[in-house]
C-alpha positions in Angstrom: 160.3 58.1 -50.7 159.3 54.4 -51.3 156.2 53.5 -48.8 152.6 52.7 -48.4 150.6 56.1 -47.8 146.7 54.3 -47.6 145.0 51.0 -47.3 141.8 50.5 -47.6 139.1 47.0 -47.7 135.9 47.0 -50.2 133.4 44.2 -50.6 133.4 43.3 -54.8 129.9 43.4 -56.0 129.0 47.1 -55.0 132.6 48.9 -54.0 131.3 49.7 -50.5 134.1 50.2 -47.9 134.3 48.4 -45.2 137.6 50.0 -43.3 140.3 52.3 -44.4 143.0 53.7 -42.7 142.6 56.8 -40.9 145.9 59.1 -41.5 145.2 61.7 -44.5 147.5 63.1 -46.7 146.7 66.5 -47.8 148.5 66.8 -51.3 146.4 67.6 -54.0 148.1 64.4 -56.2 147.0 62.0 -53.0 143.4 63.8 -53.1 143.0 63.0 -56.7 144.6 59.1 -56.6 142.2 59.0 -53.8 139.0 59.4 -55.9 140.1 57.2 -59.0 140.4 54.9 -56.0 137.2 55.2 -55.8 136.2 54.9 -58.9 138.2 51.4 -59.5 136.7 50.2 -56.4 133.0 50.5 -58.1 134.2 48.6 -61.2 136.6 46.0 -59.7 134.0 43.2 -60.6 135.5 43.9 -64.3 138.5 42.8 -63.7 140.9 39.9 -62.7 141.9 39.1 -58.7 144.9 41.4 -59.3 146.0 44.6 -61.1 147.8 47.9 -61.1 147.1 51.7 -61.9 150.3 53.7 -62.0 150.3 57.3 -61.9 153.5 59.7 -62.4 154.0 59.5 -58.8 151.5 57.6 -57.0 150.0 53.8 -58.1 147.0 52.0 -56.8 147.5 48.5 -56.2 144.2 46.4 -55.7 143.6 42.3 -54.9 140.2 40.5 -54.8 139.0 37.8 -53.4 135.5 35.9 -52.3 133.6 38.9 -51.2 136.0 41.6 -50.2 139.1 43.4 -52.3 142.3 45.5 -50.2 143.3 48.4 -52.2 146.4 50.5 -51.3 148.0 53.9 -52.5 151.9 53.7 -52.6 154.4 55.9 -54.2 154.8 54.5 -58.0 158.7 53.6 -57.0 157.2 51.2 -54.4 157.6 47.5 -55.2 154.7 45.5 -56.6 155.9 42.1 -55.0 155.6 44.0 -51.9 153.1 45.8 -52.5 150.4 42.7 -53.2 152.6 40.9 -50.3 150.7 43.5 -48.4 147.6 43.1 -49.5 147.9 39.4 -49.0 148.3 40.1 -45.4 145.8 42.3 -45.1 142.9 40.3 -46.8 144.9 37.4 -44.3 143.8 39.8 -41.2 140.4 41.0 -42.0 139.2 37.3 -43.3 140.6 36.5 -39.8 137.9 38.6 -38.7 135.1 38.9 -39.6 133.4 36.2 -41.7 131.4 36.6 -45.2 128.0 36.8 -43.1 129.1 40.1 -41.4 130.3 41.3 -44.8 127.9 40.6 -46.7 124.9 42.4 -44.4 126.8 45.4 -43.7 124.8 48.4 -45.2 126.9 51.6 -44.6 130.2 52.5 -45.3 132.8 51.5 -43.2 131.2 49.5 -41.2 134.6 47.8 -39.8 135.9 50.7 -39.0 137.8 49.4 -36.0 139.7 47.3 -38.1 142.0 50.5 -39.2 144.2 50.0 -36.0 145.3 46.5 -37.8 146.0 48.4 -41.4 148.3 51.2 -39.5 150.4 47.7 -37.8 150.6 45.8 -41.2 151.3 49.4 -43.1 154.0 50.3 -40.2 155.3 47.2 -40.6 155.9 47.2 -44.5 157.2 50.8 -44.6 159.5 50.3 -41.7 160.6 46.5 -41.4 159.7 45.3 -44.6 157.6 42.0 -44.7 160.3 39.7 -43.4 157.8 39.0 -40.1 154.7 38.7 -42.3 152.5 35.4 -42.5 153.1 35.9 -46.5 155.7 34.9 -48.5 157.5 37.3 -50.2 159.0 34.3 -53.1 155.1 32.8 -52.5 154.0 36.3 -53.9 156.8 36.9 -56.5 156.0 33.6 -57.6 152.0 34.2 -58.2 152.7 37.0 -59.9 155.4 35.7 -62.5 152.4 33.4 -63.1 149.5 35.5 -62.9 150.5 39.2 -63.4 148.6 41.8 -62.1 146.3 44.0 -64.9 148.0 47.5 -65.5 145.7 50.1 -65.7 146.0 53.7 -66.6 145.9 55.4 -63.4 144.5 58.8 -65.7 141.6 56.5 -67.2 139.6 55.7 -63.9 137.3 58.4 -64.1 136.4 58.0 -67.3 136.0 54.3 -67.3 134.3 54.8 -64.2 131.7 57.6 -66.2 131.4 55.2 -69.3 130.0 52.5 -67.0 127.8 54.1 -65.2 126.0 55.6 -67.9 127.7 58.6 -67.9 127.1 60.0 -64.2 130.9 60.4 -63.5 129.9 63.6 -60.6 128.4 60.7 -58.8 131.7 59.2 -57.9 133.8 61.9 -58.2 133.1 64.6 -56.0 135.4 65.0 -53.2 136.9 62.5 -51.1 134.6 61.7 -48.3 134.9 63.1 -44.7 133.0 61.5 -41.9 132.1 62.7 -38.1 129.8 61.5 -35.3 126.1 60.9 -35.2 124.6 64.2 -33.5 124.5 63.7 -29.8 121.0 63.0 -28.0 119.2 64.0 -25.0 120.0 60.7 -23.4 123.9 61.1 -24.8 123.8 64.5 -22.7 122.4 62.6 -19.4 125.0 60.3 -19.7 127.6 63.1 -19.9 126.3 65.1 -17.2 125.4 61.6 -15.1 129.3 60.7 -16.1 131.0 64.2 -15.0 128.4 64.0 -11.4 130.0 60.4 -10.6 133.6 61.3 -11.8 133.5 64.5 -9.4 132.0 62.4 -6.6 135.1 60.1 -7.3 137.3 63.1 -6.8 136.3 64.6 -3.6 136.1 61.5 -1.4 139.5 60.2 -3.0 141.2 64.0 -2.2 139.4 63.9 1.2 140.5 60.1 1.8 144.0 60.7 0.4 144.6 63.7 2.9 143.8 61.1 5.7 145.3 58.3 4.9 148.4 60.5 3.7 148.8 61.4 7.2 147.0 58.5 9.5 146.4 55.4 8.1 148.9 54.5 5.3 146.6 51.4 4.5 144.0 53.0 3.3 146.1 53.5 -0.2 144.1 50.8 -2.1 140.7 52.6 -1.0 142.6 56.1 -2.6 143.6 54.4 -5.8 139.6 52.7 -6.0 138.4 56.3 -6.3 140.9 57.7 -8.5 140.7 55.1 -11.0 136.6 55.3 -11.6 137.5 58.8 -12.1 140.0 58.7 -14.9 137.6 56.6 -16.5 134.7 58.6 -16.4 136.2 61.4 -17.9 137.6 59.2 -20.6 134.0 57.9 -21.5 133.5 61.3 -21.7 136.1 61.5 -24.5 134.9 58.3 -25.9 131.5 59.6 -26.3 132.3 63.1 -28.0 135.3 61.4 -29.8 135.9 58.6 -32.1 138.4 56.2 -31.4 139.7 53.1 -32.5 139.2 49.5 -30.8 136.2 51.7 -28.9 134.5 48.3 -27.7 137.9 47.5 -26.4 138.4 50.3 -24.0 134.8 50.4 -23.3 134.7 46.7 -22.0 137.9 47.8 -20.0 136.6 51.0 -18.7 133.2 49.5 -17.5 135.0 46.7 -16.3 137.5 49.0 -13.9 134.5 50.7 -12.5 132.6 47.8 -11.8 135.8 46.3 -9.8 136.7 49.7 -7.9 132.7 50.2 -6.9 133.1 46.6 -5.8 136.5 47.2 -3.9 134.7 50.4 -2.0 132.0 48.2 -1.1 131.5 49.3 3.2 132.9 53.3 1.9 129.6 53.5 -0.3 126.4 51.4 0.6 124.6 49.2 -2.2 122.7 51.7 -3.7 125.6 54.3 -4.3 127.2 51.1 -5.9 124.4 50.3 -7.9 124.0 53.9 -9.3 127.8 54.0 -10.3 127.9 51.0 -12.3 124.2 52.5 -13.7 125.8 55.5 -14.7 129.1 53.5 -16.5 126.4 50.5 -18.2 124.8 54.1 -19.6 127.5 55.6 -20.8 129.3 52.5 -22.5 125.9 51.4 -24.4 125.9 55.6 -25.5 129.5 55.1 -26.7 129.0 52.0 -28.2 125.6 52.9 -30.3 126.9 56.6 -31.2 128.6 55.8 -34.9 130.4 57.6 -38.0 128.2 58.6 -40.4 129.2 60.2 -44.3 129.0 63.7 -43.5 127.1 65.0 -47.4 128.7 67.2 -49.5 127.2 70.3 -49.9 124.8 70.5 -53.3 124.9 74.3 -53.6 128.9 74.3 -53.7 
């Protein structure tokens, strides 16, 4: 089948990814194009803005420009034109973005990580709609290339290319793909958890307890119901969001904050000041915890 199976954004001079997308394919052909990936990505100040490595079955397609490059694996039946069409509009989106200051400081890998919400839309988009709705041209592109065609590379020579430039230390760049987890969790990450699960249950019981009354009494009391149910969904979800990565993570954390802030608000007369206050302590905790826990590389193991 013709499609896109991963994208990913470098920055030129020194290969080091900035954001890839997250769905992995477990096929030992996808491993391998995976790590000449790799290897082109360290080397890519050799060559032209645009060029091509086909494989028997998979190709890697690259584009650079200014700072950063957008690499993508597709099957090697997949159309070029659409293929740099895609990387036009990726380079469009993350140029949109973030600007060459950000880029240019960032010091570990992936450091854009949210951005891989945007590569899944643009790669759904090519594999399932084409690139008819796309900000690029697809004549603009066919165009460029019948112009400027892309370099073809050997898809089988990137490891060694990649060993002959580096002075030989190839097992530097090719050892297995990369996996990443969390950073380990800290004493205050556990306070927030345990402060987080506290003001969640708290939510619970006076919402059951005020649901049973207003259930049976006083049907206005709904909104008050609904002001403790709410706070705690989202304390269990920062929760989640702590243990868990998750994409567009400042985006849910703003809107989780932001929820408890406005129900605490709404209960304002049900809980005095000070209850108030210590909700919203607990929540501003718990977001800056989510928000400063990252990916790290997790290190291959020396003695395998």
């Amino acid at each position: 089948m013709s499609m896109i199976f991963f994208a990913c954004v470098v920055r030129v001079r020194d290969g080091l990814p900035l954001s890839a997308s997250t769905d992995f394919h477990l096929s030992q052909d996808f491993l391998e194009c995976r790590k000449r990936l790799k290897a082109l990505s360290l080397i890519l100040t050799q060559y032209p803005s645009r060029g091509t490595a086909r494989g028997r079955d998979l190709s890697i397609h690259f584009l650079s420009s200014g700072e950063i490059a957008s690499m993508v694996i597709c099957s090697s039946s997949y159309s070029t034109i659409m293929a740099f069409c895609f990387l036009e509009e990726l380079q469009w989106e993350f140029a949109a973005a973030y600007d060459t200051t950000s880029i240019g400081l960032a010091s570990r890998p992936y450091a854009f990580l949210e951005f891989d919400n945007i590569i899944q839309k643009v790669k759904c988009h090519f594999n399932y709609t084409g690139c008819s709705h796309m900000k690029i041209s697809l004549e603009k592109i066919q165009e460029e290339l019948k112009f400027r065609p892309p370099v073809l590379l050997k898809l089988e020579d990137m490891e060694l290319m990649n060993g002959l430039t580096n002075g030989g230390h190839t097992e530097l760049y090719m050892g297995s793909v990369p996996t990443y987890r969390m950073q380990p969790v800290t004493a205050i990450g556990i306070l927030s958890l345990v402060l987080n699960i506290m003001c969640g249950a708290l939510n619970l019981i006076r919402g059951v307890h005020l649901a049973e009354y207003s259930f049976q009494e006083d049907h206005e009391g709904i909104g008050n119901v609904l002001a403790f149910f709410l706070p705690f969904l989202a304390c269990i979800f920062e929760c989640y969001l702590y243990l868990y990565y998750s994409s567009a993570r400042k985006m849910k954390v703003f809107v989780l904050f932001f929820s408890i802030c406005l129900c605490n608000m709404y209960l304002y007369g049900l809980r005095n000041i000070w209850q108030i206050l210590f909700h919203i302590g607990v929540a501003s905790l718990s977001s800056y915890q989510i928000l400063t826990r990252q990916l790290v590389e997790k290190q291959p193991d020396p003695g395998v």
